[in-house]
C-alpha positions in Angstrom: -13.1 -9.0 19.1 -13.1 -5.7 19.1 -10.7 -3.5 16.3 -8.6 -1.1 18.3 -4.9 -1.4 18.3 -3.7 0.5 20.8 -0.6 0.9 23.7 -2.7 -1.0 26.2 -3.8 -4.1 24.0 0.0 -4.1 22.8 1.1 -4.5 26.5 -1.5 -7.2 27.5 -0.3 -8.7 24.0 3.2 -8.7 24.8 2.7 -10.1 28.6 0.6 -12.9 27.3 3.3 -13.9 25.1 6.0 -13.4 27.3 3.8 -15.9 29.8 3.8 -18.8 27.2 0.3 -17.8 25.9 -0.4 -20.7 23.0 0.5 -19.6 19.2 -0.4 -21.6 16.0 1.7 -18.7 14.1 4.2 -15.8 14.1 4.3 -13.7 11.7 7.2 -12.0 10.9 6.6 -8.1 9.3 4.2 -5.7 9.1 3.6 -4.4 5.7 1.0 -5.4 3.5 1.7 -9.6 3.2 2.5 -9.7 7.2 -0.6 -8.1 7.2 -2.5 -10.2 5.0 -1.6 -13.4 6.4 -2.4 -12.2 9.9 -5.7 -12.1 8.8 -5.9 -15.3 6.7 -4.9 -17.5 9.5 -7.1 -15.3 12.1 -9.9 -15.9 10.3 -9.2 -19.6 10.0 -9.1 -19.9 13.8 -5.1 -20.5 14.1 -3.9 -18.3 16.9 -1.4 -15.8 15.1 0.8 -13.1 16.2 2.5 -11.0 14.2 5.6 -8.7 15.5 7.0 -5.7 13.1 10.8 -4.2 14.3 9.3 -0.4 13.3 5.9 0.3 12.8 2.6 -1.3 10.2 4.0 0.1 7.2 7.1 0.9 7.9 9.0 -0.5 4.5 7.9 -0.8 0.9 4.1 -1.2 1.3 4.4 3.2 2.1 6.1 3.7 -1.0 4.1 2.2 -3.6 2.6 4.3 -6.7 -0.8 3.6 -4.0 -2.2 1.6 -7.4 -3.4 -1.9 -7.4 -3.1 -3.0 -10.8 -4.7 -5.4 -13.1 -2.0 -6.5 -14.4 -1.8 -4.9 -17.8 1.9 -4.6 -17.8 2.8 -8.5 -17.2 0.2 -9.6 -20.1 1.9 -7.0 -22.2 5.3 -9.1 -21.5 3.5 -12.3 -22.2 3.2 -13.5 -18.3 -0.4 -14.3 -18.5 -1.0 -15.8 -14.8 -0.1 -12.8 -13.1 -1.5 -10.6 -15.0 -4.7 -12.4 -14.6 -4.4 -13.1 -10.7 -3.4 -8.9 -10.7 -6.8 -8.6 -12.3 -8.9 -11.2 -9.9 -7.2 -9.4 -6.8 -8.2 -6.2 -8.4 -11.5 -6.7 -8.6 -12.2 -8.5 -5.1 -10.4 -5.4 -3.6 -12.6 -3.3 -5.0 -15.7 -5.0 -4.5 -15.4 -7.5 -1.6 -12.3 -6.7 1.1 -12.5 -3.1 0.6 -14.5 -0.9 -1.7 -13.9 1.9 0.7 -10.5 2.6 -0.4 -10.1 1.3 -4.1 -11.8 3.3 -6.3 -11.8 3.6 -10.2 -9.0 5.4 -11.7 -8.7 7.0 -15.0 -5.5 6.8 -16.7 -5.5 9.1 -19.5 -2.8 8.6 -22.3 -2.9 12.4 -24.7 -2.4 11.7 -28.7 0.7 14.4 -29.0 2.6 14.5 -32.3 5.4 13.0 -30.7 3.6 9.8 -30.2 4.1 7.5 -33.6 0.9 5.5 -35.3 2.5 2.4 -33.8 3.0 3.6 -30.4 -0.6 4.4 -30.6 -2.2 1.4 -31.9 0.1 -0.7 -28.8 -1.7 1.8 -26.3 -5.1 1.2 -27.5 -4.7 -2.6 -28.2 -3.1 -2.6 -24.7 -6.1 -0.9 -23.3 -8.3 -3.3 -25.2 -6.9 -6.4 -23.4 -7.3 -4.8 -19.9 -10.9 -4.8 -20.8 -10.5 -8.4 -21.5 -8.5 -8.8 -18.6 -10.8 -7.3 -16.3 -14.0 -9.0 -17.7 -12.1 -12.4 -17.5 -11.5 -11.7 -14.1 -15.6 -10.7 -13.4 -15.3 -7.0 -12.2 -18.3 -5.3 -13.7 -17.5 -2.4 -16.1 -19.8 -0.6 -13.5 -16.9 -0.9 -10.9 -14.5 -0.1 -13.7 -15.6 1.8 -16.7 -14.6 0.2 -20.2 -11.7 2.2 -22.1 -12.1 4.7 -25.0 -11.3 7.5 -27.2 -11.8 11.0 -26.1 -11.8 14.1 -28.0 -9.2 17.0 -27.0 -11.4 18.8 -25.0 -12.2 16.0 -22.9 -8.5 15.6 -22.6 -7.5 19.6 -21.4 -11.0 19.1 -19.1 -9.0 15.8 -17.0 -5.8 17.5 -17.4 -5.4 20.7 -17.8 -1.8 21.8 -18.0 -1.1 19.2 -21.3 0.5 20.2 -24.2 -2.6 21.3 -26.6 -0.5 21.8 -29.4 -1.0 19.0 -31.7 -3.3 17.3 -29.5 -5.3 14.8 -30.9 -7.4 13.7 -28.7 -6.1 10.8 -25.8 -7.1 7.5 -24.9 -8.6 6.6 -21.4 -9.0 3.3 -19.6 -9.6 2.6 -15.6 -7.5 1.1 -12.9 -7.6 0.7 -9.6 -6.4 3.7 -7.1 -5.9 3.1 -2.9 -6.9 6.2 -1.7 -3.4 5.0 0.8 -1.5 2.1 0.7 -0.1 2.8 4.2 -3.9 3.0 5.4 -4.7 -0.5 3.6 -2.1 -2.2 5.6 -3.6 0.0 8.8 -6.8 -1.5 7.8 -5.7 -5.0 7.4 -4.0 -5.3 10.6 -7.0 -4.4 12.5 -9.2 -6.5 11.3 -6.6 -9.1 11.4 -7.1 -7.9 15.4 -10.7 -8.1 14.9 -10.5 -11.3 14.6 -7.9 -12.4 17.0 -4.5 -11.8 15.6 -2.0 -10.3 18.3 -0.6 -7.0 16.3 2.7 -6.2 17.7 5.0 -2.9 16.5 8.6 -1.8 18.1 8.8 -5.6 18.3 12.1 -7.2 16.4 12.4 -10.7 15.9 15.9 -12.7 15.6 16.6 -15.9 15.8 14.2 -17.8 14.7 13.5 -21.5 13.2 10.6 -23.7 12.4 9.1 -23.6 15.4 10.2 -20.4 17.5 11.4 -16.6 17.2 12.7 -14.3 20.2 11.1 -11.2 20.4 12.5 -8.3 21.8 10.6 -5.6 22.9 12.4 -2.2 20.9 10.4 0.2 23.6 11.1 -1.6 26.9 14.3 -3.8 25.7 12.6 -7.0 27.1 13.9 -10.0 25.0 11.6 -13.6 25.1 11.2 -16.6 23.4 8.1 -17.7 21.9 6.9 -21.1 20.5 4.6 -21.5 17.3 3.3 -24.5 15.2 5.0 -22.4 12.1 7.0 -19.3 12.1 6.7 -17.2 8.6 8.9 -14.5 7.5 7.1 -11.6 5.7 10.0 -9.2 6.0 10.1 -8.2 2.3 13.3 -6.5 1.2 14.7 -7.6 4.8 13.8 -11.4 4.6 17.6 -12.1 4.2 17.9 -10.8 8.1 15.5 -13.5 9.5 17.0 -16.3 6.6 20.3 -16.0 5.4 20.3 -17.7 2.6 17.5 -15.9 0.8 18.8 -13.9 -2.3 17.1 -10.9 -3.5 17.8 -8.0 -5.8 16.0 -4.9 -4.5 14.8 -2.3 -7.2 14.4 0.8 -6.4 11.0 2.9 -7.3 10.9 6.7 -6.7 8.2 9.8 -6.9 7.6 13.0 -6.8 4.8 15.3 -4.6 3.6 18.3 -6.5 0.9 20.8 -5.3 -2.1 19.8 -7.3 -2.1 23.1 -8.9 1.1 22.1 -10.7 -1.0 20.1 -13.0 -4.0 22.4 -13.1 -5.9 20.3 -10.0 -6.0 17.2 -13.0 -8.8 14.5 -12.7 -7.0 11.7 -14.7 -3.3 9.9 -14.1 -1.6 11.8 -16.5 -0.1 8.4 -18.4 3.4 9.3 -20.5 4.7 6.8 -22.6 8.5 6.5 -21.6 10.6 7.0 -24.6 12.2 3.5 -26.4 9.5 2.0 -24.1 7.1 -0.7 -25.1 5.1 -1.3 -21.8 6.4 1.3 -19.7 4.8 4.8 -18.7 5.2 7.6 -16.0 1.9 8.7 -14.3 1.3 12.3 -12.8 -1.6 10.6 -10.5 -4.2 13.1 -8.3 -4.0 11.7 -4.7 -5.2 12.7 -1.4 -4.2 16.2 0.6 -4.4 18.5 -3.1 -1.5 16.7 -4.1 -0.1 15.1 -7.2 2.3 12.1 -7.3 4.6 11.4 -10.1 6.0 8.4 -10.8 8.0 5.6 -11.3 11.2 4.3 -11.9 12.7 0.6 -11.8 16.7 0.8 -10.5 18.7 -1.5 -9.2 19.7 -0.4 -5.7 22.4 -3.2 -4.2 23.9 -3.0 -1.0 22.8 -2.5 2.5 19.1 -2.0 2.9 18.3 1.5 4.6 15.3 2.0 6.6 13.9 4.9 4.5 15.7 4.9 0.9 16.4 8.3 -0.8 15.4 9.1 -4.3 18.6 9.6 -6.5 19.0 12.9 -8.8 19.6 10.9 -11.7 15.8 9.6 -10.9 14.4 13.1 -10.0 15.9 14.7 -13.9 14.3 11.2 -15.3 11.2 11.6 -14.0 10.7 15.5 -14.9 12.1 14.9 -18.6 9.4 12.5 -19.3 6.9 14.2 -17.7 7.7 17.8 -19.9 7.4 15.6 -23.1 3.3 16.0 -22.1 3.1 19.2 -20.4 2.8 23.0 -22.2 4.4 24.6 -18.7 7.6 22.9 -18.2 8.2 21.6 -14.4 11.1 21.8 -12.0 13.0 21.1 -8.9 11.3 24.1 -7.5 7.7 22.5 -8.6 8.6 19.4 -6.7 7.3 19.6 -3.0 8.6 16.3 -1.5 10.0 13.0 -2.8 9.9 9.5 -1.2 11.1 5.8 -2.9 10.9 2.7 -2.2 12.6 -0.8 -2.9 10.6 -4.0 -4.2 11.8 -7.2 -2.9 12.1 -8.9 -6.1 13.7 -12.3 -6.7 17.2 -12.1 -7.8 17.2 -14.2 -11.2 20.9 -12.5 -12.0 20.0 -11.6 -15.2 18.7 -8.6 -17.0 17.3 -5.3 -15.4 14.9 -4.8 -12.4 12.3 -3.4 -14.7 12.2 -7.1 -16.4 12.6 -9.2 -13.3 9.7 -11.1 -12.9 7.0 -10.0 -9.7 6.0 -13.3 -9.6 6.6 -14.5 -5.4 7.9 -17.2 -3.8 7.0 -19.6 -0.7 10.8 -21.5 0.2 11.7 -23.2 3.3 14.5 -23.1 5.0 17.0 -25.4 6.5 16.1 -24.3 9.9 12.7 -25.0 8.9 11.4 -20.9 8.9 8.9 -20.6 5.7 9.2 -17.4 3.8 7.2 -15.3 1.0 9.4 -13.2 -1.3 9.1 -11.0 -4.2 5.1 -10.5 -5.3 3.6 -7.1 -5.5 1.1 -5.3 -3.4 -2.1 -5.8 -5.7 -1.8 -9.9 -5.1 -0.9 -9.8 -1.1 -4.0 -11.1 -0.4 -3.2 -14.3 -2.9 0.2 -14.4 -1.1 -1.0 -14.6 1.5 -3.3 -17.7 1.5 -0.5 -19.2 -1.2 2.0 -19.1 2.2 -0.3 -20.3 4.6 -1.7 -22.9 2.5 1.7 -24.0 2.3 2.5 -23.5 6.1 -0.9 -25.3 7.0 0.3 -28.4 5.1 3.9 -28.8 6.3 3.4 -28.3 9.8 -0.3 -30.3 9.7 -2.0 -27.0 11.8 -5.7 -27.3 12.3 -7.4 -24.7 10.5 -10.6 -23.9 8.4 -10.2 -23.4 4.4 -9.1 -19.8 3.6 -12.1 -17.0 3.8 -10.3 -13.7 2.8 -12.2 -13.5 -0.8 -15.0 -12.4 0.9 -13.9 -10.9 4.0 -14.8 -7.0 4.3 -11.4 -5.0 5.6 -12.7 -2.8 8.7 -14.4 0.4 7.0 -16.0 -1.1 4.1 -20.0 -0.9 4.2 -20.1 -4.7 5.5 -17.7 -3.9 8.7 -18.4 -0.5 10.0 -16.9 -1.3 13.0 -18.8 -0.8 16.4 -21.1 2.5 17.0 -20.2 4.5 19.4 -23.1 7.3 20.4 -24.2 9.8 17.7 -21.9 11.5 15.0 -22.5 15.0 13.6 -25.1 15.5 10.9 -22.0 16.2 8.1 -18.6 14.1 7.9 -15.7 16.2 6.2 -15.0 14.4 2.7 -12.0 13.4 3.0 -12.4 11.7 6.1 -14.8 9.2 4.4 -13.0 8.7 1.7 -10.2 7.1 4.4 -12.0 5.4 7.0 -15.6 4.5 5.0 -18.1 3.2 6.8 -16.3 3.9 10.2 -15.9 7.6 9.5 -18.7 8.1 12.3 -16.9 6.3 14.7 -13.3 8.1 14.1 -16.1 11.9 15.3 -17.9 9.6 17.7 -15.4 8.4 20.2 -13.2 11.0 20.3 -12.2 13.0 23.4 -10.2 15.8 22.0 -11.7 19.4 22.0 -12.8 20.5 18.2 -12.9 16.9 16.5 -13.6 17.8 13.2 -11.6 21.1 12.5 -8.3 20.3 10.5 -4.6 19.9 12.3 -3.6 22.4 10.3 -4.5 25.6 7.8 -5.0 24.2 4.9 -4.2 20.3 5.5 -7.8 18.4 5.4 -6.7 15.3 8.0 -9.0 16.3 11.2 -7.9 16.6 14.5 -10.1 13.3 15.8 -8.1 11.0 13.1 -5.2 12.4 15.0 -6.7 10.9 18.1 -8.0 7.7 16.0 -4.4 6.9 15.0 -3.5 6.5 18.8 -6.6 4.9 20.5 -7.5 2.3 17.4 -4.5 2.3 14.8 -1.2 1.6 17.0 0.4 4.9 16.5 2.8 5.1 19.4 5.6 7.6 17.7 4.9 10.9 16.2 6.0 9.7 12.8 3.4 6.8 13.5 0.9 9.4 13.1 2.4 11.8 10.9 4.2 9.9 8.3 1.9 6.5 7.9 -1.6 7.0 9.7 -1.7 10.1 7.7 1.0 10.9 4.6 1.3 14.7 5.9 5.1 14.3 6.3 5.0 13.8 2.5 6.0 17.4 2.6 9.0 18.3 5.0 7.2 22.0 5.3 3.4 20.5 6.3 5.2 18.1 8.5 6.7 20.9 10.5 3.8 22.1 11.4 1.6 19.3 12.7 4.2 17.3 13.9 3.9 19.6 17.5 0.1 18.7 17.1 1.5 14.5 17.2 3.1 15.3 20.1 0.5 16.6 22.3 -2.1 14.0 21.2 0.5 11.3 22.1 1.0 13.0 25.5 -2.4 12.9 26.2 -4.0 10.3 24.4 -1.5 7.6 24.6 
């Protein structure tokens, strides 16, 4: 089937439905493990819908660090089967599902004065065991480059604004880097469509059990109630809505947006030891649009779950402290261009801090027989997601083929260009490969607008066609559809001002 998500398909979607149209299973969220299993049982043949109450990456899978890890960090705390399924994901991400948008990242750690012998040694026997890690898991050091030692002028070269005094050199080893995590999940979804799945946003589910959901249509108001062989509730930090007795302990994870000239235009992550930290580090990390993302930190954040979570101030001072322990130009408030944070849906344990709770998921059933995913971490949704299907397959005896995702290209990558459509020009701009891959030429190609390829906005490198792209393939139905997830220009209150008008009259026309 064809890729594009769009207002029309949603519609027929929704009508079919609402007719009694045959489902295996309904998924319950959009963010990345929604996603991921609406593409696992698509591509097993089981007839699947999934529904999300706000848009495909509405929640935590837009706040992430946009990493996907190997899974360094758990080995370093002795939990060795995560940290070598982070590093099997890792690697078929970057060379299988989607090689298009995870790419080799340097993290560079600078040898400053401040940083003791032992510290050291930890960093670099660390760094040693990822390379273990990532040859256990069979990713060629060609798709990730082994670690090392660098000299200091290697080091001011990647990252030019770090403290030179005392510098003795840094050490350097390779992750793996989304270009977006929003545009993973975008990606996912579609060709979750591409092979079948019903993709439905503005859709909120309630009531459900084993075997059925209502769905109530946010746009229109229209309430139904479907049928399924299994209903499965991927509705991360929100599970607890669709099953009550779920208990989870959100943590809360925050950044900071610089201009890219804050850190000298760097070419590394920027990777600080936090201070009376063994395995724990804050990264100044180079990402799309010239900008620079600094992050993270792990706090408890109890309560009621807000749509969009708000960085604290005691986070914002944390996160600018540690950085200046690396940097010869202190930064500021007035440095920091836009902030965003997010809250993992961890397991509550009751004991100990978020930043030691385990990211290990869970598949649990519930009395009124709906089957639910919680906790995990973005880097293993695709694991997840078979794990919960698997399990879904077996209770409720559905007919379906064995699980095919290891080798299934996401939409984009050079094995699923997605359909041509007529001739594109001669150059592509950069950046717009480095989103879409493969199916760059088809964002130019079908486009309709006047000026395709000329920016949104001075200074802002997402082109006017991947405004257009976001409506006609991607679901985009809102302005902050397009502005704040399709693309991440609303990052930045200031650059969202000024294309958000731009939104508007694409959606007018185009949707």
């Amino acid at each position: 089937m064809f890729a594009a998500l769009n207002a029309a398909r949603r519609a027929a979607d929704l009508t079919a439905l609402a007719d009694g149209a045959p489902l295996d299973v309904v998924v319950i969220g959009g963010g990345i493990t929604g996603v991921g299993i609406a593409l696992d049982a698509a591509s097993r043949g089981l007839r699947v819908a999934l529904v999300e109450k706000h848009d495909l990456a509405f929640g935590t899978s837009r706040w992430s660090s946009k990493l996907v890890h190997g899974g360094l960090r758990y080995l370093a705390s002795g939990n060795v089967g995560i940290a070598r399924r982070s590093a099997v994901e890792r690697g078929i991400l970057m060379s299988r599902n989607a090689p298009h948008l995870v790419h080799a990242m340097p993290q560079l750690v600078p040898l400053l004065p401040s940083m003791s012998r032992g510290a050291r040694a930890l960093v670099r026997a660390g760094f040693l065991a990822g390379d273990a890690l990532r040859m256990l898991a069979g990713t060629s050091s060609s798709t990730l480059p082994r670690s090392r030692r660098i000299p200091p002028r290697r080091v001011v070269e990647m990252a030019p604004t770090v403290r030179t005094e005392g510098l003795d050199g840094g050490l350097l080893a390779y992750d793996g880097q989304l270009i977006d995590d929003a545009r993973l999940v975008a990606a996912v979804a579609r060709t979750a469509a591409q092979h079948g799945a019903r993709i439905l946003t503005y859709v909120a589910a309630s009531e459900a059990t084993g075997t059925s959901v209502r769905l109530t249509d946010r746009r229109t108001g229209e309430s139904f109630v479907v049928s399924a062989g299994a209903v499965i509730n991927a509705a991360g930090v929100w599970a607890g809505e669709i099953d009550g007795s779920l208990r989870l302990r959100p943590s809360r994870g925050t950044h900071l947006v610089f201009d890219g000239s804050a850190f000298g235009n760097l070419t590394a992550a920027l990777t600080i030891p936090i201070p009376g930290e063994l395995n724990r580090f804050v990264f100044a990390m180079p990402e799309q649009l010239g900008r620079v993302y600094l992050g993270l930190t792990d706090e408890d954040a109890p309560g009621s779950i807000p749509d969009v979570p708000e960085p604290s101030a005691g986070e914002i001072t944390f996160l600018l402290e540690t950085v200046n322990t690396a940097v010869g130009t202190a930064l500021g408030r007035a440095d920091v261009i836009g902030a965003y944070a997010g809250l993992r849906p961890l397991i509550d344990t009751g004991e100990g801090r978020t930043a030691d709770v385990s990211r290990e998921h869970a598949v649990v059933e519930s009395a009124s027989g709906v089957i639910s995913v919680i906790g995990g971490k973005l880097t293993e949704y695709r694991y997840m997601a078979q794990d919960v299907l698997d399990r879904a397959i077996g209770l409720r005896h559905l007919d379906a083929g064995k699980c095919r995702t290891r080798d299934l290209p996401l939409i984009g990558a050079p094995a699923n260009p997605g359909p041509a459509a007529g001739s594109p020009p001669a150059a592509l701009p950069p950046s717009l490969v480095q989103r879409y891959g493969a199916e760059a030429t088809n964002v130019i190609a079908t486009a309709g607008c006047e000026r395709p390829t000329d920016p949104v906005a001075d200074g802002i490198d997402v082109t006017r066609a991947e405004f257009e792209y976001a409506i006609t393939h991607e679901c985009a139905l809102e302005t902050s559809d397009i502005v704040d997830r399709r693309t991440r220009i609303g990052l930045v209150a200031s650059d969202r001002e000024r294309v958000a008008r731009v939104a508007e009259e694409f959606l007018a026309r185009f949707g």
